[in-house]
N, C-alpha and C positions, 0 to 999 in steps of 0.2 A: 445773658446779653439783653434781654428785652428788659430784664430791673435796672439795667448799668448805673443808671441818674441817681439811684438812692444809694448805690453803692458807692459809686463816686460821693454825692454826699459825707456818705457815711465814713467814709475812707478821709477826707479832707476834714472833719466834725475832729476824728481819732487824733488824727496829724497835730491840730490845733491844740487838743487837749493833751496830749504828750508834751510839746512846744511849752503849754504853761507850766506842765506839772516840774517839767526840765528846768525851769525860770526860776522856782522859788527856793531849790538848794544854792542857786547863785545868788540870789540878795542875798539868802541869809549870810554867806560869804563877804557878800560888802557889809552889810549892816555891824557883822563882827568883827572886820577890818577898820571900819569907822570908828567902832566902839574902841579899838586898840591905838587907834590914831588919835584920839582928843573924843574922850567919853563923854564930855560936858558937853560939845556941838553938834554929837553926833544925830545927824535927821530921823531918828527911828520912827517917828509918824509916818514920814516916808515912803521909809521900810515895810511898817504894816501895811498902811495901804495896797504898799505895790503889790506883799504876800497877798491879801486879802483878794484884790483884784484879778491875781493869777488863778487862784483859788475857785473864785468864781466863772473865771474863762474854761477850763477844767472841769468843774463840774458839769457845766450849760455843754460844750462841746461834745462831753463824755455821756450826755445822756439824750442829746441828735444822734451820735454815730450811733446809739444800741435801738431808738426810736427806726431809722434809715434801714439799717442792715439787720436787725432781725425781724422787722416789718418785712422786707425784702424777702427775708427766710422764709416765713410765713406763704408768702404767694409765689415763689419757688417749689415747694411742700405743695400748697394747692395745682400748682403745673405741671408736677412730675403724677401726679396722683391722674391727672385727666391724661397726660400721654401716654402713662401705662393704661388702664380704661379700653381708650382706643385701638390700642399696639395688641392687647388681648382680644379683642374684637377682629382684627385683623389678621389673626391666627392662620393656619391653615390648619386642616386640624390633627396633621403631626404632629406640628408642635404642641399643641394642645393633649394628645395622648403622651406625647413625653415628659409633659410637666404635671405636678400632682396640685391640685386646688389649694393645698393647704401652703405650698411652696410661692405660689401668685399669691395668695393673701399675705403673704409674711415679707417679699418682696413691696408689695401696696401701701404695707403699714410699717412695720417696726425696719424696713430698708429706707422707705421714705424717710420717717424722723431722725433716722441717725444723719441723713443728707441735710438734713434741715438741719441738726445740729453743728453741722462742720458749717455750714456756708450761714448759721446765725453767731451764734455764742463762738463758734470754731473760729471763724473770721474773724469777730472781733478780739480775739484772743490770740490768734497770729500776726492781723497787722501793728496788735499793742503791742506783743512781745518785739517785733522786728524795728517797729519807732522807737521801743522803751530800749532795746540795745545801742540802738544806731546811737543815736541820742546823748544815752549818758552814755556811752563809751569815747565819743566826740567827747562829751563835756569833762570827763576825766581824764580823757590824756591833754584839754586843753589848761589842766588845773598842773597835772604831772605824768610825764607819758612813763618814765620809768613805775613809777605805782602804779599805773592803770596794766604796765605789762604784768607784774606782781600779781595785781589781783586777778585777771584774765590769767595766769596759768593752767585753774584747773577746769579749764573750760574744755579745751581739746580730749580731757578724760569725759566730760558729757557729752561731748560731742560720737564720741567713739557709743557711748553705754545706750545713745539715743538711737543710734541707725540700728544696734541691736534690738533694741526695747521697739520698735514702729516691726521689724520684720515676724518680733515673734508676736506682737499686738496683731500684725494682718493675721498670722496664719488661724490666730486662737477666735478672731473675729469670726474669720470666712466657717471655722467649723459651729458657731454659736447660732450664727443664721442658717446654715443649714439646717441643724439640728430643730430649731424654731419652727421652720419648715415641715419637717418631720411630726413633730409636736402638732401643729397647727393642723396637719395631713390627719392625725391618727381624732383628732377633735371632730372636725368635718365630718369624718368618713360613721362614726360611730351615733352624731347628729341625726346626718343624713338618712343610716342604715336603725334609728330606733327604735322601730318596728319588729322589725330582726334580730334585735339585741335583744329584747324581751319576750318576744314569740320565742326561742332559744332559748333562753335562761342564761344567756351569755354576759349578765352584768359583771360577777367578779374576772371573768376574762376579760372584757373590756376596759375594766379597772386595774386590771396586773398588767396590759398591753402599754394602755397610757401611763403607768406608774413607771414603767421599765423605759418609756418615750422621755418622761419629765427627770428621771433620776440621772440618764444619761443628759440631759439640756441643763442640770444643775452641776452637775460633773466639771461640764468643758466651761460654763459660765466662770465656777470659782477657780479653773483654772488662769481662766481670763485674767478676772480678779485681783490674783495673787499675782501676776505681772504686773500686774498697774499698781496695785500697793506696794511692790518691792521698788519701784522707780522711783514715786517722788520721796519716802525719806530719805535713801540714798544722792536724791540732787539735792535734797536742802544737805546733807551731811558735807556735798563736795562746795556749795556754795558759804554754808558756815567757813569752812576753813579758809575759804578766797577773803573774807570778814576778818578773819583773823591774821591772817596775812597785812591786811591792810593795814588795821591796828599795830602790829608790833613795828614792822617799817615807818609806819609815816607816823608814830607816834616819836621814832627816832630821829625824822625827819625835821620833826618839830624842834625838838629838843636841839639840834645839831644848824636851829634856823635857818635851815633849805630850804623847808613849808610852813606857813604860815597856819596858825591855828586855825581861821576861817576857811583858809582851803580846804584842810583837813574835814573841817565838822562839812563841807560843801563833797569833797570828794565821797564823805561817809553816807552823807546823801543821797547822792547817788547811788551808791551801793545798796544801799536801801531800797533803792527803786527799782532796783534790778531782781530784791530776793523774791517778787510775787511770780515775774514774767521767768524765773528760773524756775521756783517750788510747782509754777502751775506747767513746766513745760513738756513732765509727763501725761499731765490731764490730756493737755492740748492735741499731743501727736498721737495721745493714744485716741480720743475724738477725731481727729482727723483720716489715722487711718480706717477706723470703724468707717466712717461717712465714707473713703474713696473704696472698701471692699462693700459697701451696702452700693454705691453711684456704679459698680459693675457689676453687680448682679443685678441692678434694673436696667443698666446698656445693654444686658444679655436679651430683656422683654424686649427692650424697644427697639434693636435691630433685628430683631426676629418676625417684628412688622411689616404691611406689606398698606399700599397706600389704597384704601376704600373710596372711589368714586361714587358719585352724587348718581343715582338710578333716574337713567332717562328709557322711557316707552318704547317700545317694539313697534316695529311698523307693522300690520298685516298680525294676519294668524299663522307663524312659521312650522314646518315642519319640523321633527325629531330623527336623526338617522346616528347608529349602528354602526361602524366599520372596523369588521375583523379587532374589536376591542377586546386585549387583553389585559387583566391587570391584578396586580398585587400589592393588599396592606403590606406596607413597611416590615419587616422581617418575617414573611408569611409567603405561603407558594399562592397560585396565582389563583383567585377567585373565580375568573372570568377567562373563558380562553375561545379567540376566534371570533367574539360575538356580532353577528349584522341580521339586523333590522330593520326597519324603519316606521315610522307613525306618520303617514299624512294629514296634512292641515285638517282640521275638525273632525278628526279621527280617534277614537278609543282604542286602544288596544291596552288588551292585559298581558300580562307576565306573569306565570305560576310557575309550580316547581317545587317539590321536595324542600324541605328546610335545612338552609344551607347550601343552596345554588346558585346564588350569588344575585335575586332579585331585588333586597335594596341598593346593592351597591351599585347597578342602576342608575339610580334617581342620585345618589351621589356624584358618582362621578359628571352625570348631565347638568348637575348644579354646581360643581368645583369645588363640593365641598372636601372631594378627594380628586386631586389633578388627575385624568386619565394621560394616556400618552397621543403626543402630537398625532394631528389624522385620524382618529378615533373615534370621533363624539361632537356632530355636528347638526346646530339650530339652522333652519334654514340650508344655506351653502356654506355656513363660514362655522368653521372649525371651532372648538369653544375655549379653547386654549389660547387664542388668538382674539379672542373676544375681549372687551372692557367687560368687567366683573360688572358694575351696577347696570350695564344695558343687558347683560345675561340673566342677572338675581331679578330684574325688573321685569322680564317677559313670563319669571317662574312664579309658579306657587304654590307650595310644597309642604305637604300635610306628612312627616317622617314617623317611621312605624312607634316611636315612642313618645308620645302627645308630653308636650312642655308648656306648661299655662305659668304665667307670673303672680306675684300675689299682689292682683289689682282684682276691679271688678271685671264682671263677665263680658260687659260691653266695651270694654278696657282692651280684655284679651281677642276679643273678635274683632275690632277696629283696628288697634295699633297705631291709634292718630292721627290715620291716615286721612289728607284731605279729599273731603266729598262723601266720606261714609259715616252717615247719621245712624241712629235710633232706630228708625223706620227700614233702610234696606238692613240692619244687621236683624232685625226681626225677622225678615220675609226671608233671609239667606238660612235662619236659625228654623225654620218653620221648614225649608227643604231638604235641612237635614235631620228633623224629627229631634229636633230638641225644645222646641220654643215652647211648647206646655211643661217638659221638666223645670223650665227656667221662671217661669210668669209663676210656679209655685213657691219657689224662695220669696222668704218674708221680705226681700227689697228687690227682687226681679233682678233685669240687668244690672242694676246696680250692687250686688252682694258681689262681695268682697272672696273670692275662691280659695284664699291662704297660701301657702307658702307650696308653687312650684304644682297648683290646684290640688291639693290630698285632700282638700274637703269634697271633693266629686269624686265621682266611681270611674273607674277607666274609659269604660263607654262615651261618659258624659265629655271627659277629655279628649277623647279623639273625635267627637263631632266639633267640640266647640274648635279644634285644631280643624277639622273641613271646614268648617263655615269661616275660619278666618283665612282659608287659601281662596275661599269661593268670591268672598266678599269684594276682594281688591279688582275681579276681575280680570285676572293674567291672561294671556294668550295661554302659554303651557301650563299642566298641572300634570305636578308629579305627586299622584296619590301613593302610600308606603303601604299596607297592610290596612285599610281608614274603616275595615270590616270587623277586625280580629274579636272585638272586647263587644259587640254588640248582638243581639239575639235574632235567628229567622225573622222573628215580623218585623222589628224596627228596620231589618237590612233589606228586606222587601219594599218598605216603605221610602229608606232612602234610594234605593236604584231606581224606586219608579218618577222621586221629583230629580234626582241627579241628570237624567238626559235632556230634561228642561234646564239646566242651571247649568252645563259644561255644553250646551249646545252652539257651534263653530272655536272651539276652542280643541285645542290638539291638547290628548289626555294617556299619560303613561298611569296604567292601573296596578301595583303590584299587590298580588292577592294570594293567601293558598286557600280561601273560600271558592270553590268553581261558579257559586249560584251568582256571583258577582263580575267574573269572568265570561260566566255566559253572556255579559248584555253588552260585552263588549263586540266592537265591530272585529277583530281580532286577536286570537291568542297567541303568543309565545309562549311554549314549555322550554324550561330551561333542566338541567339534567348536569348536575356535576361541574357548572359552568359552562357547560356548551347548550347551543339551540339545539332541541330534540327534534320537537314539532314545530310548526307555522300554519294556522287555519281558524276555520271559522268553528266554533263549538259543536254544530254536527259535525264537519267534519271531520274534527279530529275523536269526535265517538267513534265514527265508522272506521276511519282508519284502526282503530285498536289497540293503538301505540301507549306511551308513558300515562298520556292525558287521558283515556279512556280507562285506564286500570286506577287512576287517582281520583273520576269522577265514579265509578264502582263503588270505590273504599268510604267516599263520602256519604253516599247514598245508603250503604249499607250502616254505616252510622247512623242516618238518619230514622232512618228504617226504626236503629236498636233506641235510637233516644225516646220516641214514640211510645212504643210498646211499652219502655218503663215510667 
């Protein structure tokens, strides 16, 4: 709808040039009727002209409609590529573990182009065939409706061989793009994991995996294939005979002076015009249906979207509360069971816990990255389920236990182009998380470029640069995920002692299984199997003696052994 004007256009450009092309089998019918009547007077100057003219209307119309409508195509094809974009963006992230990476890319790309193909080259090749029938089939039963029935008989046999030929086109389509899918999945995943594939010695499995991916994607392809080649010689074969038909009748026609020769050589014209929009009308619907099974598997992305509001400020420093929160990933027993808490306004509190108690999922569910259940999980007073996503996502700021850097520069990834954050404060934020001398040593400083997804940094270096870009923005809430794990005693020394200056009146959920980082918080949670064990301040949950007390033992006595060795 938003291109309609060029397609309109384009549509009326077609009309026209059909119109002319439809024109000049009927002069030639007067010109040879002329010629039959008094060949000495006959105007054939005329006559050329007028051909010449039609000829010229035809061409110029016929290369507006494919200028209109596959320009159109083109920014169609750029439309659908930003609304998937978006629609993916807006995930939740079910849907996002349901669908495989390589599955989105093949939907993005070779789903898109087959759309762009039906509604460029498709279009123009349906509304010709639908003018170029209408058309001369008018102009033919206008010459002789008994031969035009003649040659229309064997139409209703491609009529029947086509709505077969479109069902088994869909089904051979929907498994080719699947399959692509699969293909594209097993590319991705073997990219991504290259590390692993060679630390392994995994390359000829990698190579029989993808062989066994690609040989089945060739498979269903020449299946395809052989549908669509078996189609159009079989329509030129029924449309030949409808030609021949024509010829033996209206050549008798002639003879028996019912039709006049120019009719004839006019109606044979016609028929001519029709062999391209027959021979191409396998092409057609087999494009067609490709593009309407490719326009449903991205209706699949794009209703699965969910609308992302513009992030407006939090008022105040809000509190974080807990209630009786239980919850389970999608076909998994319950992570969380019972859980309440709460974080008061410019409060710390930590969350430890055994691994596999359900501490990130935490900072998930408070961020909606995974929907908790209604009454559950509330900012302030107001429930977060019940909240607008960009004023919840805008009061967070949320450093997740696995640091994701882009491949931009450093002060790229600590910014996020956020207005108001220069140079200077991403310095002094990087300086309190004991990064800023790693970084001023890179031969371009902030400006070096981290690669793809940051693998040119060390884990470490990625989960500060992931703190400093929650710290920077400012949030009210921070939900730190593990922001210890990959970093060593002194540096985590270093950062707990500028972090209470940099998180100070800001409400801070800490999850940690380091205690030395737990200790500085104003509160612990031990969590134990998805449920609250403990609730207390670091003494006391030593002296109590409980789970937290036998986990700050185990560490210590690590500590202990790292030392001595």
């Amino acid at each position: 709808m938003p291109h309609r004007a060029r397609y309109l256009l384009g549509i009326v450009s077609l009309l026209t040039a059909t119109l002319a092309a439809l024109g000049i089998p009927w002069t030639v019918k007067r010109a040879i009727e002329a010629l039959s009547t008094d060949a000495a007077s006959a105007p054939l100057g005329r006559f050329v002209l007028a051909i010449l003219a039609l000829a010229v209307v035809n061409g110029v119309a016929g290369l507006g409609s494919r200028f209109a409508i596959i320009g159109g195509a083109q920014l169609i094809e750029a439309d659908l590529r930003n609304a998937i974009y978006a629609s993916v963006q807006s995930f939740r992230p079910a849907e996002l573990a349901a669908r495989t990476t390589g599955d989105t890319m093949t939907r993005a790309t070779s789903d898109v182009s087959a759309v762009k193909s039906v509604v460029g080259f498709g279009a123009i090749s349906l509304a010709g065939t639908l003018f170029a029938f209408v058309g001369a089939v008018a102009a033919m039963a206008a010459v002789d409706p008994w031969l035009t029935l003649c040659a229309m008989a064997p139409y209703p046999i491609m009529i029947v061989l086509a709505r077969r030929f479109t069902a088994v086109v869909h089904q051979r389509s929907e498994d080719v793009q699947t399959q692509l899918g699969v293909l594209s999945t097993r590319v991705q995943e073997h990219l991504a994991g290259m590390t692993v594939v060679r630390a392994y010695a995994m390359e000829p499995r990698a190579r029989a995996t993808f062989a066994e991916a690609n040989e089945t994607f060739v498979r269903l392809s020449l299946k395809l294939g052989r549908a669509e080649a078996f189609f159009t010689p079989l329509m030129s074969l029924i449309a030949g005979v409808g030609t021949l038909i024509v010829l033996w009748i209206g050549g008798l026609r002639v003879v028996e002076g019912r039709l006049t020769l120019g009719s004839l050589v006019a109606f044979n014209g016609y028929l001519a015009y029709l062999a391209w929009p027959t021979l191409a009308l396998g092409w057609t619907l087999s494009m067609a249906r490709r593009g309407l099974t490719s326009m449903g598997r991205i209706q699949d992305i794009l209703q699965a979207a969910r609308p992302t509001p513009e992030p407006r400020p939090f008022d105040g420093t809000p509190s974080v509360r807990f209630a009786g929160l239980t919850f389970a990933y999608a076909g998994r027993q319950p992570v969380l069971h019972e859980v309440s808490f709460d974080v008061r306004p410019g409060e710390m509190v930590a969350v430890v816990g055994p691994t596999g108690s359900g501490k990130s999922t935490l900072g998930h569910v408070l961020a909606r990255l995974w929907e908790p259940p209604r009454g559950t999980v509330f900012v302030g007073d107001e429930d977060v389920t019940a909240m607008d996503l960009g004023r919840l996502r805008a009061a967070l700021g949320v450093v997740p236990q696995e640091s994701f850097l882009f491949s931009r520069s450093v002060l790229a990834n600590v910014t996020l182009a956020r207005h108001g954050v220069d140079l200077g404060r991403a310095r002094a934020i990087a300086a309190a998380v004991a990064i800023d001398e790693e970084m001023e040593r890179f031969a371009e400083g902030y400006d070096t470029v981290v690669g793809e997804r940051g693998l040119t940094l060390s884990g470490g270096q990625r989960q500060r640069l992931a703190l400093a870009r929650a710290l920077v923005g400012i949030p009210p809430i921070l939900v730190l995920d593990d922001v210890f794990a990959n970093v060593d005693a002194g540096t985590e020394d270093r950062i707990l002692g500028n972090l209470r200056g940099a998180v100070a009146g800001r409400t801070v959920l800490l999850m940690t299984h380091r205690l030395r980082a737990a200790r500085a918080a104003d509160r612990i949670v031990v969590l134990s199997h998805g449920r609250v064990a403990e609730i207390g301040t670091h003494d006391e949950l030593v002296n109590a003696g409980g789970l937290y007390a036998r986990l700050w033992r185990i560490q210590q006595l690590e500590e202990e052994i790292a030392r001595a060795s």
